[in-house]
C-alpha positions in Angstrom: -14.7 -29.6 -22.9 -15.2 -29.6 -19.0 -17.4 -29.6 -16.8 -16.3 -26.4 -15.2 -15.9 -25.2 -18.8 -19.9 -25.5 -19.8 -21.5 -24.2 -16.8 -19.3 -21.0 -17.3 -20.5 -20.7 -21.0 -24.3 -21.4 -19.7 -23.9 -18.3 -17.2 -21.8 -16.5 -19.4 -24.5 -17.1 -22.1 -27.3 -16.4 -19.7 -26.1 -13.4 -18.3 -25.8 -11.5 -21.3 -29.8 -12.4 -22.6 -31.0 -11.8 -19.3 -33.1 -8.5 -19.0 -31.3 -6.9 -16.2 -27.6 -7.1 -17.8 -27.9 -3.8 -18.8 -28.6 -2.2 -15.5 -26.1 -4.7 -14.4 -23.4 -3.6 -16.4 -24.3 0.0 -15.5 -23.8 -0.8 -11.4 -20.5 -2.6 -12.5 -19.4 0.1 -14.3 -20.0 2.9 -12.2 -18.2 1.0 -9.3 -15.4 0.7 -12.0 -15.1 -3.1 -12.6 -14.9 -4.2 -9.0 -14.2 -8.3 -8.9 -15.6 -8.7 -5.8 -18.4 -6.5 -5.3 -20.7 -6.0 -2.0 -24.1 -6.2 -2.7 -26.6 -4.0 -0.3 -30.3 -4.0 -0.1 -31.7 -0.9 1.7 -32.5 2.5 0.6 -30.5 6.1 0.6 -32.1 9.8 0.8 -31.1 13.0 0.4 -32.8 15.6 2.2 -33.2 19.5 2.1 -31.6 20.9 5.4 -34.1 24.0 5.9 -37.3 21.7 5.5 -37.0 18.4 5.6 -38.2 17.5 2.0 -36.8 14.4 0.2 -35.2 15.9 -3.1 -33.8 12.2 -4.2 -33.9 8.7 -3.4 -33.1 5.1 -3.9 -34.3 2.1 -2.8 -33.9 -1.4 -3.6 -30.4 -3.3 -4.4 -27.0 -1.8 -5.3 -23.4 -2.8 -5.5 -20.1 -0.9 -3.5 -16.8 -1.7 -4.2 -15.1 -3.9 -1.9 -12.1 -1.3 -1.4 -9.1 -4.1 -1.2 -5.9 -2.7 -2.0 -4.3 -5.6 -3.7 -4.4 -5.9 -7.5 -4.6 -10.0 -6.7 -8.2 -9.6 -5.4 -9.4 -7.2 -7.0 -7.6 -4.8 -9.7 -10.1 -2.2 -9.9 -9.8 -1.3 -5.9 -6.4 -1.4 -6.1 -5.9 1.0 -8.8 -8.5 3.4 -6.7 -6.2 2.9 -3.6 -3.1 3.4 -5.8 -4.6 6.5 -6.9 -5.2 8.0 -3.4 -1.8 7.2 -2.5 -0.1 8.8 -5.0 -2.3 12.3 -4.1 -1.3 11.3 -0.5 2.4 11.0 -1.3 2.9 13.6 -3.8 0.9 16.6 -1.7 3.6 16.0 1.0 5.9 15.9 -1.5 4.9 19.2 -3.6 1.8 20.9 -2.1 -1.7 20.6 -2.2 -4.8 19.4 -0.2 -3.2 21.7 2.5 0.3 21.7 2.2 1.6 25.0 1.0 4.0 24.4 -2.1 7.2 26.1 0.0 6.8 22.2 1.4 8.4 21.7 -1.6 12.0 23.3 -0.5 12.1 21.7 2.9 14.7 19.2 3.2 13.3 16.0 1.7 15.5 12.9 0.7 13.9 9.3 -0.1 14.8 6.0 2.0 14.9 2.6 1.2 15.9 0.3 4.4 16.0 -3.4 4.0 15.6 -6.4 6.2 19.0 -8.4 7.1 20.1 -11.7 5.9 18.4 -14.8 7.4 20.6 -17.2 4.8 21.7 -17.1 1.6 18.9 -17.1 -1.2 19.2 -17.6 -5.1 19.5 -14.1 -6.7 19.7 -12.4 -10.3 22.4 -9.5 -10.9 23.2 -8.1 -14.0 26.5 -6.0 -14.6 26.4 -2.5 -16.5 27.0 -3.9 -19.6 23.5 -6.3 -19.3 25.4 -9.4 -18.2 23.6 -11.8 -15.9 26.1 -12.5 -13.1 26.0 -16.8 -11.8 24.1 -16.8 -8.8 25.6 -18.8 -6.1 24.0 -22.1 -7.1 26.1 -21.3 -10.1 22.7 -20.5 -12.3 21.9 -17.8 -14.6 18.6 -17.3 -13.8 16.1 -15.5 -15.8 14.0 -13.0 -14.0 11.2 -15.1 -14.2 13.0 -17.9 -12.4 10.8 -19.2 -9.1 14.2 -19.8 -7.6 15.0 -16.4 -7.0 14.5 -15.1 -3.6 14.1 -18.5 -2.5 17.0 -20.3 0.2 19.9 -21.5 -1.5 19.9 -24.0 1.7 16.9 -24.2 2.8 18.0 -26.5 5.9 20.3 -24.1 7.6 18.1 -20.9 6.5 16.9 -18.8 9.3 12.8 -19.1 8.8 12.7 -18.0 12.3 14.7 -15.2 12.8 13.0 -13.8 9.6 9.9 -14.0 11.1 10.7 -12.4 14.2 12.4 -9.7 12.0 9.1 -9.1 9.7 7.1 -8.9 13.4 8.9 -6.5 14.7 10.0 -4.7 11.6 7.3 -1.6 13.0 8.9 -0.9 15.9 12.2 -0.8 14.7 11.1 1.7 12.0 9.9 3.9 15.1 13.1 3.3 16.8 14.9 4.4 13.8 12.3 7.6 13.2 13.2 8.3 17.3 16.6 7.9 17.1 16.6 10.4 13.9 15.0 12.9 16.1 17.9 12.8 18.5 20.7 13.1 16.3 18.7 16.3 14.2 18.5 17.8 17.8 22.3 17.2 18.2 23.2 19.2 15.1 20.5 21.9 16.1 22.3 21.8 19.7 19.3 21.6 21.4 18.0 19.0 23.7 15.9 16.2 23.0 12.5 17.5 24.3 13.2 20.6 22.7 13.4 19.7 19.0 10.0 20.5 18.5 10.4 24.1 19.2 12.7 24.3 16.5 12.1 21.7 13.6 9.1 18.5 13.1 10.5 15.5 11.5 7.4 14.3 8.7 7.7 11.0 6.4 5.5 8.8 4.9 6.3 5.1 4.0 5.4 2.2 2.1 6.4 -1.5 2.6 7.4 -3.6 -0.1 7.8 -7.4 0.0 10.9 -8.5 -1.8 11.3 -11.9 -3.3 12.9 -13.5 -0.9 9.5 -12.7 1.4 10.6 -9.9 3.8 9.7 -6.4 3.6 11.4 -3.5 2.8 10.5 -0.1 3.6 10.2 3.4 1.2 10.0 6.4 2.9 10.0 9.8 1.3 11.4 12.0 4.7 11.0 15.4 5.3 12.1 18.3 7.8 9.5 21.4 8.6 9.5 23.8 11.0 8.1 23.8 14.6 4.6 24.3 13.2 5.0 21.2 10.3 4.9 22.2 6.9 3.4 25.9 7.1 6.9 26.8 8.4 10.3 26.7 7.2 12.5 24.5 9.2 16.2 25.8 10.2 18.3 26.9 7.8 21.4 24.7 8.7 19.7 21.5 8.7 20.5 21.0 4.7 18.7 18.1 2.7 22.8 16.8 2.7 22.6 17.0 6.3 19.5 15.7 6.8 21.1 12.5 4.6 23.8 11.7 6.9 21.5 12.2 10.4 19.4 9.0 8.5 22.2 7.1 7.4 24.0 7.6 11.2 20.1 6.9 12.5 19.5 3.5 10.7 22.6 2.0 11.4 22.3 2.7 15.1 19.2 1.7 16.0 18.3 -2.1 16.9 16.5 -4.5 19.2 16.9 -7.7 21.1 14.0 -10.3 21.3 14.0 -14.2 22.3 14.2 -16.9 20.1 11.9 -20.1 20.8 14.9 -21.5 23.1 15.4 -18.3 24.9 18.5 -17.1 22.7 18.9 -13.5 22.2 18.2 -12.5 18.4 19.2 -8.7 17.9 17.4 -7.3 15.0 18.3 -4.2 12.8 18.6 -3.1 9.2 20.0 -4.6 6.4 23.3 -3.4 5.0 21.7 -1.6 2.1 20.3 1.5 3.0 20.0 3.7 0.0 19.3 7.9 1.0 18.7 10.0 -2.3 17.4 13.8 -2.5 14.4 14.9 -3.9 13.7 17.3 -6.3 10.1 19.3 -7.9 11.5 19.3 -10.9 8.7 17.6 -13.3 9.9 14.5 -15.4 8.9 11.2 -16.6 11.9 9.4 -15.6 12.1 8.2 -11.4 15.8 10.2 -11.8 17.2 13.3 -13.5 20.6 13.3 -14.9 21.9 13.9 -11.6 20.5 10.8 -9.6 17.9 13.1 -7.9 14.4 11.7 -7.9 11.4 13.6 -9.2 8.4 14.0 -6.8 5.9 13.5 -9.3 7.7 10.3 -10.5 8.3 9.2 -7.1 5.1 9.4 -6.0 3.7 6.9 -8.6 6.3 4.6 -8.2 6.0 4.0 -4.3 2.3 4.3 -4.5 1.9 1.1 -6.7 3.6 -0.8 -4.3 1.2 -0.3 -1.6 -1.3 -2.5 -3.9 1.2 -5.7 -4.0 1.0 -8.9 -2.2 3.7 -11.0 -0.6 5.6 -10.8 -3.9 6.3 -14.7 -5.2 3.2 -15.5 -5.0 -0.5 -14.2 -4.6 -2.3 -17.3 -3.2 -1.4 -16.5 0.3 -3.2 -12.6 0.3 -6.1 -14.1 2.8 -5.7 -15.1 6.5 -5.1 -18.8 7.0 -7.4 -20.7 9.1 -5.3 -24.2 8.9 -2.5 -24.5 8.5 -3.0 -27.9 6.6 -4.1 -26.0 3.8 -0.8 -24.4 3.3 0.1 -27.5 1.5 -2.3 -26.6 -1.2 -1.2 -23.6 -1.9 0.5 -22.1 -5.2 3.6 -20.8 -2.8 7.3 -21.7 -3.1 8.7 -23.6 -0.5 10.4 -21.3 1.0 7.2 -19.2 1.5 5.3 -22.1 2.8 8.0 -22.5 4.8 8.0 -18.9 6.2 4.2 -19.3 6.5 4.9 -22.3 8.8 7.1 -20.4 11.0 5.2 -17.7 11.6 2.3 -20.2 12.3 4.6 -22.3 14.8 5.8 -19.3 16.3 2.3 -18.1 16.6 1.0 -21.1 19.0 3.7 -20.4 21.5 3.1 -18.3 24.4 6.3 -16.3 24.6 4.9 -14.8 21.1 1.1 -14.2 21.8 0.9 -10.4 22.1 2.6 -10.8 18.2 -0.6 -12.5 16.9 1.1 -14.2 14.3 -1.5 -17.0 13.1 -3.6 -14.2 12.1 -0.5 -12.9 10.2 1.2 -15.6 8.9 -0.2 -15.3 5.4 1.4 -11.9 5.1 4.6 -14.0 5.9 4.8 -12.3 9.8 4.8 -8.7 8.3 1.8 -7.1 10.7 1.5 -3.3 10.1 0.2 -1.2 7.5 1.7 -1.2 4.1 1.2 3.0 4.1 1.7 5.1 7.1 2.9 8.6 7.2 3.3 11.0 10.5 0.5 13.7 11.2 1.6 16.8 9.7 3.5 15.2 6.4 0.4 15.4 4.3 -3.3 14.6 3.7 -5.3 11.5 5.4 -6.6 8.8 3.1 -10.1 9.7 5.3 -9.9 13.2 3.3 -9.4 12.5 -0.1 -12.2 9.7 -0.1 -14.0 12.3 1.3 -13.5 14.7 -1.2 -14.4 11.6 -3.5 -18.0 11.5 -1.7 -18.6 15.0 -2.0 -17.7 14.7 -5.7 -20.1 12.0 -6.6 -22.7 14.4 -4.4 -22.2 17.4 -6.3 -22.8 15.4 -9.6 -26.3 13.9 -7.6 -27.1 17.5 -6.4 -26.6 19.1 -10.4 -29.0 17.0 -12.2 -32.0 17.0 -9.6 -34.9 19.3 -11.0 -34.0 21.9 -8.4 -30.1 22.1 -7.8 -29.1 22.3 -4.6 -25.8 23.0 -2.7 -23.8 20.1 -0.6 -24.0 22.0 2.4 -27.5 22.6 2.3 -28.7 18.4 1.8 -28.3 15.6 4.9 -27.7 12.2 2.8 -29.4 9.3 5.3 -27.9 5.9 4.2 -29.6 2.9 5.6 -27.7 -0.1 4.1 -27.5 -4.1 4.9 -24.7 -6.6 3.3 -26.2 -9.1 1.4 -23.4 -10.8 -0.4 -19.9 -10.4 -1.4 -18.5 -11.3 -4.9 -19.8 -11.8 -7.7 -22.5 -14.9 -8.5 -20.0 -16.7 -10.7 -17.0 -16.5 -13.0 -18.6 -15.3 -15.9 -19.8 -12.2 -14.1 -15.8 -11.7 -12.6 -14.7 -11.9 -15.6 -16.9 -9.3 -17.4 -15.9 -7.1 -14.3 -12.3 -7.5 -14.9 -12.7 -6.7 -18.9 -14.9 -3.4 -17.8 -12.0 -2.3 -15.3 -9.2 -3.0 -17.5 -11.1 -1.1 -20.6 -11.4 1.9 -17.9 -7.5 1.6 -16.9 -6.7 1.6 -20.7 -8.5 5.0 -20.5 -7.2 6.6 -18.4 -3.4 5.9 -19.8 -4.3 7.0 -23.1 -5.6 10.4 -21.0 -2.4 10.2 -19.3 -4.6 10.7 -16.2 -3.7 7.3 -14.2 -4.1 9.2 -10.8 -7.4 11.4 -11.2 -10.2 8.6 -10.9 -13.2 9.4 -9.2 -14.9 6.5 -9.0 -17.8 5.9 -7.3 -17.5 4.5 -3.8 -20.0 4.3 -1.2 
């Protein structure tokens, strides 16, 4: 037995005969398992608007969640953000939280557009008939591989380029959403600067890391009228046209940048650029019987990838501070390797507005991993919101005299006094108390209706 194995069996042990591990429990509980808590010391009232009067309060020491959307850090957060993404996504999808359901029969297809080749890199493909096809190293590799996605040559691999790709991957994703614009104006035969009389372009999307460490992006993209999604948008733009305006609009669109030496790199899409429709027809499956993808289905599947990491690995899901401790890491080489570029890359001059060193554990990738355009749905602000006022109502029910939201001021005075939990045995009781509540709410089949407590 180890050290490190004793001293968590003492805490483990202590923890549970200690007097507070009940309220303890409670606090973890009611922030839904959080594994890396933040503790606050302070005080919080709630007061009557008309007089002044305190009807509740709390003093002393309480725990918030800590709101990352990663499952690596911290799987109940994530689940919570997974949540309010799927609401997010599906309300532009289908109605709700202010978009009227006719939203529903606007144009609406779903993109996938993928970064370019930088090299070739070991891959898995399987035919119809389930048969794993040699990869180019002349391996079958199982899925589980840690080849896959990695170079095939790692010495003549472009770590570089990808880099400079992953950077700039943002703009060209608003290069592609301006050039779309313009070529739905075209088949409205209007001008440019008048397409927003007539029509408003609206998408949301979510970047995905694949394998091989660059991102891809899924976008659900839809077409309203002048006034968003109150209004219908014109009848000739069809969800078929609307298919062929994105596929004419990706495959257009690029930019130039400088490599290190002053070469030109142009960057643009990858070749695969898959463009399906969507339809409100409920169903479990992602796709009907005729290849269409189900809103409701969709929205769960591209909201649980806004809660992943850089894909082969989760060690590198905090900023790196030196670069020496890259070597320690659980990556791949070919992530480290990546990581190293961006880091390189990231001292030079030519490259400082990119602020790479502070991204070069997300591999170079440095936007959002959800973003949507005004008028496509909800905000994230809103539904946490309606999270708060939730929580409030519950607080406001059970005080002797019940009282309305709108009638209470809640004053919050709160300081940080630590962050995590005190040891292992306390994360892992955490963990067990968010997985029981995940197991929950699958067998309620409501995955995407938690209200957990935030603060």
């Amino acid at each position: 037995m180890t050290a490190a194995t004793t001293q968590h069996d003492h805490d483990l042990s202590h923890l549970l005969r200690s007097d507070g591990f009940q309220d303890w429990r409670r606090e973890v509980t009611a922030i839904g398992g959080c594994a890396a808590p933040i503790h606050l010391t302070g005080s919080s009232r709630i007061h009557d608007r008309a007089t002044g009067t305190v009807l509740a309060e709390r003093e002393g020491e309480i725990l918030a969640p800590c709101g990352n959307r990663r499952a690596s850090v911290c799987p109940a957060c994530s689940d919570r953000y997974a949540s309010d993404a799927y609401h997010l996504l599906r309300s532009g999808m289908s109605g709700g939280k202010g978009v009227p359901d006719s939203a529903a029969a606007h144009p609406r297809v779903f993109v996938t557009l993928t970064a370019p080749s930088f090299g070739a890199v070991h891959t898995r493909r399987v035919t119809a008939r389930g048969l794993v096809v040699p990869c180019g190293c002349g391996d079958k590799h199982h899925p589980d591989d840690p080849r896959v996605g990695t170079a095939l040559d790692p010495a003549s691999h472009d770590y570089i380029g990808a880099v400079l790709w992953q950077a700039h991957a943002g703009k060209l994703w608003n290069r592609f959403a301006i050039r779309l614009r313009r070529i739905l104006a075209g088949m409205l035969g209007v001008k440019v600067r008048e397409f927003k009389d007539h029509a408003r372009l609206s998408y949301a999307k979510v970047a995905e890391y694949q394998r091989r460490g660059l991102v891809h992006f899924h976008a659900v993209v839809r077409l309203d009228g002048p006034d968003g999604p109150t209004t219908a948008p014109p009848g000739w733009i069809t969800t078929e046209a609307l298919t062929v305006a994105v596929r004419d609009a990706a495959s257009s669109v690029s930019l130039v940048v400088d490599r290190p030496d002053g070469t030109p790199l142009p960057l643009a899409w990858g070749k695969q650029v898959d463009i399906r429709p969507i339809t409100s027809t409920a169903a479990a499956a992602l796709e009907d019987d005729d290849g269409e993808i189900t809103d409701s289905a969709l929205a769960a599947y591209v909201a649980k990838y806004a809660t992943k990491g850089t894909g082969k690995s989760e060690a590198t899901d905090r900023p790196i501070r030196d670069i020496a401790h890259v070597r320690h890491l659980d990556i791949t080489h070919h992530h480290r390797r990546l990581i190293e570029a961006a880091w390189e890359l990231g001292g030079l001059e030519a490259y400082e507005d990119l602020n790479l060193r502070r991204w070069a554990h997300m591999l170079g990738f440095r936007g959002h991993f959800l973003t949507k355009s005004r008028a496509y749905s909800t905000t994230f602000g809103a539904i946490r919101g309606e999270r708060r006022a939730y929580r409030l109502g519950e607080t406001l029910a059970g005080l002797d005299t019940p009282a309305e939201p709108g009638s209470v001021l809640v004053v919050n005075d709160w300081q940080v006094v630590q962050i995590g939990h005190r040891n292992d045995a306390e994360r892992e009781i955490a963990l067990g108390i968010a997985e029981r509540r995940r197991e929950q709410r699958r067998s309620r089949g409501t995955d995407h209706t938690d209200h957990g407590r935030t603060s």
